[in-house]
N, CA, C and O atoms as a GROMACS GRO file, in nm:
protein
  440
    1UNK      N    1   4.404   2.397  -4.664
    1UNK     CA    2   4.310   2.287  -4.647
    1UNK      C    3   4.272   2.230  -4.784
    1UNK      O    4   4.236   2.312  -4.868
    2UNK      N    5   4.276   2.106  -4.817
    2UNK     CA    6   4.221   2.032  -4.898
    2UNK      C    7   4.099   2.010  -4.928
    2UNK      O    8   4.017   1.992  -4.838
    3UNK      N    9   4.066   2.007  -5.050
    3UNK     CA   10   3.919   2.022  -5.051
    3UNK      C   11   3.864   1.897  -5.111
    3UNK      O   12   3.921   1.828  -5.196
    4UNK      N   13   3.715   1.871  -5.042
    4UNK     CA   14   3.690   1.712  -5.072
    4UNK      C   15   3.610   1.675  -5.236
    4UNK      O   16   3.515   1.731  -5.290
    5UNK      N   17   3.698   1.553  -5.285
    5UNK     CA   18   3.680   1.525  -5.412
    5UNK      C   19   3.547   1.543  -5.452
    5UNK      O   20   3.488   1.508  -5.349
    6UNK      N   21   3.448   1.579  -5.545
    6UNK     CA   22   3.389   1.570  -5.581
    6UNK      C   23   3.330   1.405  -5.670
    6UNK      O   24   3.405   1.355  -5.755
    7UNK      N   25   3.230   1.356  -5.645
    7UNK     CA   26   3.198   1.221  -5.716
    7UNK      C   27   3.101   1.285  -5.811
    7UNK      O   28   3.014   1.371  -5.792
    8UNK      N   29   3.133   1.229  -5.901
    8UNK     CA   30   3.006   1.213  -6.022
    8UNK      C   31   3.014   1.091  -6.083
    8UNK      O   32   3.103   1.012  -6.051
    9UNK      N   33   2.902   1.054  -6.200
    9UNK     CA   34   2.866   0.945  -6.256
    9UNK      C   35   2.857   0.828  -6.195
    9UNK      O   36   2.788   0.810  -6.095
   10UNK      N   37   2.942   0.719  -6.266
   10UNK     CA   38   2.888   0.603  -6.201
   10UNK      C   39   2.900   0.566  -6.050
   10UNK      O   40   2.841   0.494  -5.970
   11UNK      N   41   3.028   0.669  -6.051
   11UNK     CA   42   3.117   0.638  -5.857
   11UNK      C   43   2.992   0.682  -5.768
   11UNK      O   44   2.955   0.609  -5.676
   12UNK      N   45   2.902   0.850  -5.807
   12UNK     CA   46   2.808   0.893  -5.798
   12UNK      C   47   2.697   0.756  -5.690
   12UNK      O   48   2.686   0.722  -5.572
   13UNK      N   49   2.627   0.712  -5.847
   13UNK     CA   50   2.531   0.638  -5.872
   13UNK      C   51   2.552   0.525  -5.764
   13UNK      O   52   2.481   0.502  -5.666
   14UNK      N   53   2.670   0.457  -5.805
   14UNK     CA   54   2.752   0.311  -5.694
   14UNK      C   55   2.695   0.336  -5.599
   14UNK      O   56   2.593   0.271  -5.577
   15UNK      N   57   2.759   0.491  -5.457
   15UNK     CA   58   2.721   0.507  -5.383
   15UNK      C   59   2.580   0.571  -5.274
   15UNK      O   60   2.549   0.588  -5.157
   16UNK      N   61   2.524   0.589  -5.439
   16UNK     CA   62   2.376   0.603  -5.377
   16UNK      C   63   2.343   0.442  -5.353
   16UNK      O   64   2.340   0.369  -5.254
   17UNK      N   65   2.321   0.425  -5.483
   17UNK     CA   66   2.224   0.274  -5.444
   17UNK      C   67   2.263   0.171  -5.360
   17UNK      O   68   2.199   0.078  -5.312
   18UNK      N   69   2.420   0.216  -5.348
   18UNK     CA   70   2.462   0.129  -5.215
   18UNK      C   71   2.383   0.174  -5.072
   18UNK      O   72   2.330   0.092  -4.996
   19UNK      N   73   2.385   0.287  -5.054
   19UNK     CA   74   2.340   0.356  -4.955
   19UNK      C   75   2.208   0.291  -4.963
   19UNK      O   76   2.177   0.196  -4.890
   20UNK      N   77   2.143   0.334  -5.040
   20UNK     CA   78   1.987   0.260  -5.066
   20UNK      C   79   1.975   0.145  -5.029
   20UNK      O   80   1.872   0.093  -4.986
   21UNK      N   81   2.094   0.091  -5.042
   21UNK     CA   82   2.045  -0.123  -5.019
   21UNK      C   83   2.108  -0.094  -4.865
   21UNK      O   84   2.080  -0.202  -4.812
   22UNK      N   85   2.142  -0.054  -4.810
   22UNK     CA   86   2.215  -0.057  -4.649
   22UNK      C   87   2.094  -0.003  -4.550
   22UNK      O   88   2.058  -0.046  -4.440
   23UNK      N   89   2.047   0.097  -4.623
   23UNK     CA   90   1.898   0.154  -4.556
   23UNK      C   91   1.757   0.048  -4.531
   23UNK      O   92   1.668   0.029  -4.448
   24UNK      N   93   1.797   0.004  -4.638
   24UNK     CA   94   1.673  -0.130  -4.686
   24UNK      C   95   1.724  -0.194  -4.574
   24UNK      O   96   1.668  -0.176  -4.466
   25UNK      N   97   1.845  -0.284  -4.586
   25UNK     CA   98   1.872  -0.358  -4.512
   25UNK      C   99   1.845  -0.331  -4.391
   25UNK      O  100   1.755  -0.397  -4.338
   26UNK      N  101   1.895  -0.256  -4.336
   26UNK     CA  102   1.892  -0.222  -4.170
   26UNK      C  103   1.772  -0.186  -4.129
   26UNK      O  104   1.736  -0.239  -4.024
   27UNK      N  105   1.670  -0.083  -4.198
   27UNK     CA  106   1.566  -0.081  -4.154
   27UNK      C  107   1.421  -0.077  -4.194
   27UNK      O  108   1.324  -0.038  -4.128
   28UNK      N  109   1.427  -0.136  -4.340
   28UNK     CA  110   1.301  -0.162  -4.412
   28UNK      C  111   1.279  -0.021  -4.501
   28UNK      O  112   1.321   0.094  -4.497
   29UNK      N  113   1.196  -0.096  -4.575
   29UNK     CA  114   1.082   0.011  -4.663
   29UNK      C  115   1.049   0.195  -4.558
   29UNK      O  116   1.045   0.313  -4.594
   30UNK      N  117   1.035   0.139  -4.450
   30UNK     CA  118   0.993   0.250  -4.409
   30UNK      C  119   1.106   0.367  -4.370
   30UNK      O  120   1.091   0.487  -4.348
   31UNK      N  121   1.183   0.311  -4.371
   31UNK     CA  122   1.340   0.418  -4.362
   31UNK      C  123   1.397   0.423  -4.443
   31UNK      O  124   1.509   0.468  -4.418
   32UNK      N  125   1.376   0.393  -4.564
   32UNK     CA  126   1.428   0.451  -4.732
   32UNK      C  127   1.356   0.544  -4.753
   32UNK      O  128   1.242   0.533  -4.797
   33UNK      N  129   1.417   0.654  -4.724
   33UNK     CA  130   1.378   0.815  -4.791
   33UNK      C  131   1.479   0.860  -4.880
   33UNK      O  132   1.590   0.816  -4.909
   34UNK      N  133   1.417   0.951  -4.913
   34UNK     CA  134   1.553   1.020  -5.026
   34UNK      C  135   1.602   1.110  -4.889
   34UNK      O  136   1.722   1.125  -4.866
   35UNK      N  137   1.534   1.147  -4.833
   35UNK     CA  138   1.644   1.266  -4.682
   35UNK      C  139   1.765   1.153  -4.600
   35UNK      O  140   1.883   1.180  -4.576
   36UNK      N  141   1.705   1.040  -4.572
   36UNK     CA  142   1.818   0.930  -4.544
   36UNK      C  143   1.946   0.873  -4.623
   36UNK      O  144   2.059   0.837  -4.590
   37UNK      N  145   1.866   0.882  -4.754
   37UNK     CA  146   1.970   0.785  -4.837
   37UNK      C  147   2.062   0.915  -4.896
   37UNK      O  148   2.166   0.877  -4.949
   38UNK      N  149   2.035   1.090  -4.895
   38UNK     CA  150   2.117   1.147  -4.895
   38UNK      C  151   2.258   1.156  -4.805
   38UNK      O  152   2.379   1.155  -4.832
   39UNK      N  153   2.155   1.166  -4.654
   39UNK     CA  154   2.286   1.185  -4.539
   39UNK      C  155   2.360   1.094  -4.568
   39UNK      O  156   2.476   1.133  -4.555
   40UNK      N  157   2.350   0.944  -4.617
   40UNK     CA  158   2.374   0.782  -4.548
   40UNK      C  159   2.494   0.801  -4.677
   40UNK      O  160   2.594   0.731  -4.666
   41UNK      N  161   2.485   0.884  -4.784
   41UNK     CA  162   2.575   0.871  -4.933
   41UNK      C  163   2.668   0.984  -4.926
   41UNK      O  164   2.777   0.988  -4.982
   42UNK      N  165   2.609   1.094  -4.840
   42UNK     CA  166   2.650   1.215  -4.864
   42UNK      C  167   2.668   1.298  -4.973
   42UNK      O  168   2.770   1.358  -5.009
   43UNK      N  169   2.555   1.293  -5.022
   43UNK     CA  170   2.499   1.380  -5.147
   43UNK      C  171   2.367   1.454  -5.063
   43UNK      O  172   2.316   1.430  -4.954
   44UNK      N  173   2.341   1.544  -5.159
   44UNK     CA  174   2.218   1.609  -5.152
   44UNK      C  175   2.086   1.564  -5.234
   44UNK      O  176   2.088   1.510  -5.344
   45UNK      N  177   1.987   1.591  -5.171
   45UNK     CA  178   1.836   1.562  -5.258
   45UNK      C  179   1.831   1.613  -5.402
   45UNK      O  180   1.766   1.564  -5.494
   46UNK      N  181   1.888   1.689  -5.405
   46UNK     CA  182   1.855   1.735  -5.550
   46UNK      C  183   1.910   1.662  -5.608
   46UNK      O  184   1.855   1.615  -5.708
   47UNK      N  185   2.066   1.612  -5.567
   47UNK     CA  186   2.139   1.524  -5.680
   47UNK      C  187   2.074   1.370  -5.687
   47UNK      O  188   2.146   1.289  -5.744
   48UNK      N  189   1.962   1.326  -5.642
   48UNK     CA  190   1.880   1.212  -5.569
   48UNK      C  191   1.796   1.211  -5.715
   48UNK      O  192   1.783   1.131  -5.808
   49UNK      N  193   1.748   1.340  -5.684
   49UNK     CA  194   1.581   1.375  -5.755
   49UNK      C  195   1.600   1.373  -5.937
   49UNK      O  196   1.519   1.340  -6.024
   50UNK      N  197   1.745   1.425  -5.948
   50UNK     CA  198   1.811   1.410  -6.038
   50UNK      C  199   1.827   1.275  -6.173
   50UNK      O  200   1.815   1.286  -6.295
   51UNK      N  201   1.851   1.185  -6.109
   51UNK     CA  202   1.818   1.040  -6.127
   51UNK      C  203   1.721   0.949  -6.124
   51UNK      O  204   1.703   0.869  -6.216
   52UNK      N  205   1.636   0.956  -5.995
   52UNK     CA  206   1.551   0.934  -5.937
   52UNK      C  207   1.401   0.960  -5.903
   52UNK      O  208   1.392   0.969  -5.780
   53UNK      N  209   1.294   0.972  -5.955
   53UNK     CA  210   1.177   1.076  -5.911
   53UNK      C  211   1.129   1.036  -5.758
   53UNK      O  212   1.072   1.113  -5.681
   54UNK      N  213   1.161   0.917  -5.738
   54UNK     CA  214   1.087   0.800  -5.616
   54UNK      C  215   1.208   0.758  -5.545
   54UNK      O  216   1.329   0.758  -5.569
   55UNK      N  217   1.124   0.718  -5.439
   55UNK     CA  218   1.213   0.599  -5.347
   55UNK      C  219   1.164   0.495  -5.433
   55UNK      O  220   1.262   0.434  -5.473
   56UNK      N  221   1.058   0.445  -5.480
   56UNK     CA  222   1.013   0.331  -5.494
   56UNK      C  223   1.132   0.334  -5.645
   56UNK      O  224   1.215   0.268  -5.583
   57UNK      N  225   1.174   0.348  -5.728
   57UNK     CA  226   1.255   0.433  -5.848
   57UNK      C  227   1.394   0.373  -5.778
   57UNK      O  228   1.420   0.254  -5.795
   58UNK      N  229   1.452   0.428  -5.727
   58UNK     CA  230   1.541   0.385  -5.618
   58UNK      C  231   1.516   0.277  -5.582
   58UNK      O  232   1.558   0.186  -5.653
   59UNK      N  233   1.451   0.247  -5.480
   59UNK     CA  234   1.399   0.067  -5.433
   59UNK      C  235   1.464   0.016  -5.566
   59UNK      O  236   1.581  -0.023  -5.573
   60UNK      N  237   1.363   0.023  -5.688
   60UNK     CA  238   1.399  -0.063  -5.824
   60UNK      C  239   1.573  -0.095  -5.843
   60UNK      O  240   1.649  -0.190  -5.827
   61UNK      N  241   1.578   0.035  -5.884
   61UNK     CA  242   1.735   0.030  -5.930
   61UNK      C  243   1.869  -0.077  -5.781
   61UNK      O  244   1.958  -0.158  -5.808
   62UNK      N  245   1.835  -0.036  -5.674
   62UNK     CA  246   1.880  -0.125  -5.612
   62UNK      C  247   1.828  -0.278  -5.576
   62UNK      O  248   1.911  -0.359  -5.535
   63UNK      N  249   1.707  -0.314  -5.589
   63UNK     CA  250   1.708  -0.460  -5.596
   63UNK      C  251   1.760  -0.492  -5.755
   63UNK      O  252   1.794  -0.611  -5.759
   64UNK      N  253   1.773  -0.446  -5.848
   64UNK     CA  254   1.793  -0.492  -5.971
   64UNK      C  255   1.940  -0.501  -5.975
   64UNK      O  256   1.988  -0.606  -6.016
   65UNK      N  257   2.029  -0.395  -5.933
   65UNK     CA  258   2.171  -0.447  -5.857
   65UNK      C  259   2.206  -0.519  -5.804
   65UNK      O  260   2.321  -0.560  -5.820
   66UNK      N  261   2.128  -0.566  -5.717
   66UNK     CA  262   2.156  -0.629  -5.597
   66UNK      C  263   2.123  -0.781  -5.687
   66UNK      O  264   2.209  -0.869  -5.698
   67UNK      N  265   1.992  -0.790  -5.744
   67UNK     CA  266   1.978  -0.943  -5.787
   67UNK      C  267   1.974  -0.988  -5.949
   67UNK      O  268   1.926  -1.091  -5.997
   68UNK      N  269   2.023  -0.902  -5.999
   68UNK     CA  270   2.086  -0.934  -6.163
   68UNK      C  271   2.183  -1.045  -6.155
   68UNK      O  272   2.250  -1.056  -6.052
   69UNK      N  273   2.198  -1.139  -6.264
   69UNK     CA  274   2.315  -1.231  -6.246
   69UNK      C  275   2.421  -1.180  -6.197
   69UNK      O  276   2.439  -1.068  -6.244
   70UNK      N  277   2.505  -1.213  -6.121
   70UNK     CA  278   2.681  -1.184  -6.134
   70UNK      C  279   2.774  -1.199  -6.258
   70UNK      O  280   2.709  -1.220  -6.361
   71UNK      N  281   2.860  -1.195  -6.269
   71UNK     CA  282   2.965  -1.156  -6.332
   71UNK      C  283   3.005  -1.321  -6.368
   71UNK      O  284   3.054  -1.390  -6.278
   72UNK      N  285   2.985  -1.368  -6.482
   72UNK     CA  286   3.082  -1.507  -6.450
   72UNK      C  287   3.178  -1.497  -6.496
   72UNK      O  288   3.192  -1.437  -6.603
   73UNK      N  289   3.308  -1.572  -6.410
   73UNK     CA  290   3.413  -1.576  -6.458
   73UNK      C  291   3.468  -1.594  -6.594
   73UNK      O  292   3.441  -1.712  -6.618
   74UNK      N  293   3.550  -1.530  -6.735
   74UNK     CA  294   3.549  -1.582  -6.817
   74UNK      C  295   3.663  -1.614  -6.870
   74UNK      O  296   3.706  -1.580  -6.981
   75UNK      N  297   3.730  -1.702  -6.762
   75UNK     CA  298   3.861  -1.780  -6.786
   75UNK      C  299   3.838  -1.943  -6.736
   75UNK      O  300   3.795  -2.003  -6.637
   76UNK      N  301   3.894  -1.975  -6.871
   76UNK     CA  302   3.894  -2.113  -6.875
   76UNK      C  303   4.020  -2.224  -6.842
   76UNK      O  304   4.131  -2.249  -6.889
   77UNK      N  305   3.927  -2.279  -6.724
   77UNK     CA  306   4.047  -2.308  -6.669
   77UNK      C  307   4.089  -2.479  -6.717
   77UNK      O  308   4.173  -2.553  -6.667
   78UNK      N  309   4.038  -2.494  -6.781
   78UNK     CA  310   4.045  -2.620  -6.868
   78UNK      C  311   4.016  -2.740  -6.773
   78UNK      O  312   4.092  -2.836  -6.763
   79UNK      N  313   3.902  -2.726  -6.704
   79UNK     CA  314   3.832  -2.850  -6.585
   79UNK      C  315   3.732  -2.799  -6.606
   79UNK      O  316   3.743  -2.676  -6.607
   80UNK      N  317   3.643  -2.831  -6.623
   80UNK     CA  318   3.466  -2.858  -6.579
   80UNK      C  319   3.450  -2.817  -6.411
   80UNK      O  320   3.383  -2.719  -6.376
   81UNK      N  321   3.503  -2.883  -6.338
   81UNK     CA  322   3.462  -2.894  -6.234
   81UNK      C  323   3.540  -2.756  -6.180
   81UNK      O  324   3.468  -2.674  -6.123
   82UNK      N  325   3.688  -2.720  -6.193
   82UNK     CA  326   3.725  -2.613  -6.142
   82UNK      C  327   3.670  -2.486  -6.187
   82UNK      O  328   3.675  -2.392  -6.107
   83UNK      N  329   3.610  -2.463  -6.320
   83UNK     CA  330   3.570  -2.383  -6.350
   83UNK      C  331   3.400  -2.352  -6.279
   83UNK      O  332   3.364  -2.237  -6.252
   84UNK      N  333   3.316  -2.470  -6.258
   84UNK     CA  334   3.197  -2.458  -6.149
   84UNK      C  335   3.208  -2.419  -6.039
   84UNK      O  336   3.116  -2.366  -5.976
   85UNK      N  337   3.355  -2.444  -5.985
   85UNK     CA  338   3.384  -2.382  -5.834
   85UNK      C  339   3.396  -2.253  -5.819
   85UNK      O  340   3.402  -2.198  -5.709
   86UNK      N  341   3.401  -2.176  -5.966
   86UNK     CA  342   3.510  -2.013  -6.031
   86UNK      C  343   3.376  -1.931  -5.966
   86UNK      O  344   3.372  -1.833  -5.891
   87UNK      N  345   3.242  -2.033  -6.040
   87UNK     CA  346   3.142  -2.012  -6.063
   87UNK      C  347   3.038  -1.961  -5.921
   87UNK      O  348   2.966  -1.868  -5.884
   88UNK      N  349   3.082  -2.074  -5.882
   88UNK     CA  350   3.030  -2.106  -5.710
   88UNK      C  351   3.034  -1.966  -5.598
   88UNK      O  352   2.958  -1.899  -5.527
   89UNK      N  353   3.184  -1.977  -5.641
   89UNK     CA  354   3.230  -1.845  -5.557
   89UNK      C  355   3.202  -1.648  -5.582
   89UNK      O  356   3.212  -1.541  -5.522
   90UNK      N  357   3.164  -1.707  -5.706
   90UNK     CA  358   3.116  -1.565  -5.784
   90UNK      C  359   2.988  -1.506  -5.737
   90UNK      O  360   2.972  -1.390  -5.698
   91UNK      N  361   2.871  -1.630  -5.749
   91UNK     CA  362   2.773  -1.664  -5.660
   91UNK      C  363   2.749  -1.627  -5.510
   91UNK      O  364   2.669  -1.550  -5.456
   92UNK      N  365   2.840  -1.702  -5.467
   92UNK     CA  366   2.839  -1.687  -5.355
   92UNK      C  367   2.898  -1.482  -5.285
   92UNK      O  368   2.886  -1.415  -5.182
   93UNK      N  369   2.927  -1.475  -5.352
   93UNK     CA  370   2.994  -1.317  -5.313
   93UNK      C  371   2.912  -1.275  -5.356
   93UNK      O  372   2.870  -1.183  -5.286
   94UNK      N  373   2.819  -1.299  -5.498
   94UNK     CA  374   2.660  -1.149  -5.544
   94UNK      C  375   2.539  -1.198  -5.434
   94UNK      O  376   2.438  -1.128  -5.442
   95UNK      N  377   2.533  -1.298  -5.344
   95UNK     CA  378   2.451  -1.296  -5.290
   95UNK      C  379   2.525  -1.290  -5.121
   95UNK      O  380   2.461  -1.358  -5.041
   96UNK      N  381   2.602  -1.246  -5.084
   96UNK     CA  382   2.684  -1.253  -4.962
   96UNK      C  383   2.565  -1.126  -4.866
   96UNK      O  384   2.518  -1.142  -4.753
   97UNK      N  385   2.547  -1.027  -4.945
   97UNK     CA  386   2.471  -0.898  -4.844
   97UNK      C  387   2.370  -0.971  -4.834
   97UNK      O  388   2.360  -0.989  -4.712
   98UNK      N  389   2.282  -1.030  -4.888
   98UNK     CA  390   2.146  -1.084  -4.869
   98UNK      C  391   2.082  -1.106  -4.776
   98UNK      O  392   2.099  -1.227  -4.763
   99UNK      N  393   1.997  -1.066  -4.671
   99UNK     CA  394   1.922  -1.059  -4.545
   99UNK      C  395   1.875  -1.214  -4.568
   99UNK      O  396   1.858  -1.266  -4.679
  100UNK      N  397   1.858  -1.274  -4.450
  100UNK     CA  398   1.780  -1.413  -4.455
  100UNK      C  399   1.647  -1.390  -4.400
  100UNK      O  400   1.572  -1.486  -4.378
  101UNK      N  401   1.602  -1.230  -4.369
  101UNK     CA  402   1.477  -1.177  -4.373
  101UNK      C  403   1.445  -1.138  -4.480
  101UNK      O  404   1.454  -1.251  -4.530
  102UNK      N  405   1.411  -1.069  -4.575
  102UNK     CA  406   1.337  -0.978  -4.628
  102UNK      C  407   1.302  -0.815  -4.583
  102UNK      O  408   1.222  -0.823  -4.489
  103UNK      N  409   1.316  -0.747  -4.597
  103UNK     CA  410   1.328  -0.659  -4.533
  103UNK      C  411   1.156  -0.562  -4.577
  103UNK      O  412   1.116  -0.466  -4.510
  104UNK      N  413   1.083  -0.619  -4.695
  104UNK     CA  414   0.996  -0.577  -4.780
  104UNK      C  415   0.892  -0.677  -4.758
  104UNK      O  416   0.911  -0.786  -4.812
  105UNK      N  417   0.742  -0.656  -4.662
  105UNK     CA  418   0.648  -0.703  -4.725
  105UNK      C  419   0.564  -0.715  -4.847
  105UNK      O  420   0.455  -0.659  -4.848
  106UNK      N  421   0.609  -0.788  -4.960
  106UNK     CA  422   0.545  -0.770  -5.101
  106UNK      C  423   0.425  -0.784  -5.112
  106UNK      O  424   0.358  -0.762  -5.214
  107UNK      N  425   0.372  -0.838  -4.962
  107UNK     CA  426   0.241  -0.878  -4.991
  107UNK      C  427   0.121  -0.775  -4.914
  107UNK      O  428   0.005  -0.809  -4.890
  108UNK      N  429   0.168  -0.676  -4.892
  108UNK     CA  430   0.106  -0.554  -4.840
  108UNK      C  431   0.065  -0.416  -5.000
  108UNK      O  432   0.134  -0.360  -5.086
  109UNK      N  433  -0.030  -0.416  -4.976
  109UNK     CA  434  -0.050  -0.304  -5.117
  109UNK      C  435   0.048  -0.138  -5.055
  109UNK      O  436   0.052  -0.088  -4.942
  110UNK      N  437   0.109  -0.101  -5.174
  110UNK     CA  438   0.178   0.036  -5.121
  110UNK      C  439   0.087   0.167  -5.205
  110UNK      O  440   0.117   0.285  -5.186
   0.00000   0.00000   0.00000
């Protein structure tokens, strides 16, 4: 029997805070735990707590993923306009997960 790869570092990290933004997504603030976003990554709490002291710690690090600029393209395609489209689409893919809810009342004290 084969035994299953081990992740560390960034591959690690990727798939927590992914996990973290899928939890958010689907079911709010109130179902981001570190016991969820373990099962949901398949890591353990400790490797959570590790990185992390908080959900709210977590929360951070994944909205700051999630809404940091994108990546702009940095090939020039010698058009103005084709290169805004490079642009467009780059855009358009860092904001593609984006709920057209909110999933976070900001305006509730925590």
């Amino acid at each position: 029997m084969q035994g299953v790869r081990r992740r560390r570092g960034a591959e690690l990290a990727s798939a927590i805070v992914g996990a973290a933004w899928e939890i958010l997504i689907e079911g709010g603030y109130e179902q981001l735990t570190m016991d969820s976003v373990a099962v949901w990554a398949r890591t353990s709490k400790p490797v959570l707590y590790r990185r992390w002291h908080s959900r709210a710690e977590l929360l951070l690090t994944a909205l700051i993923d999630r809404i940091l600029p994108p990546k702009f393209p940095d090939e020039d395609h010698g058009d103005l306009r084709v290169d805004l489209i490079a642009l467009r689409g780059s855009l358009a893919d860092r904001f593609a997960g984006f709920p057209r809810r909110w999933p976070i009342d900001f305006t509730r004290q925590w």
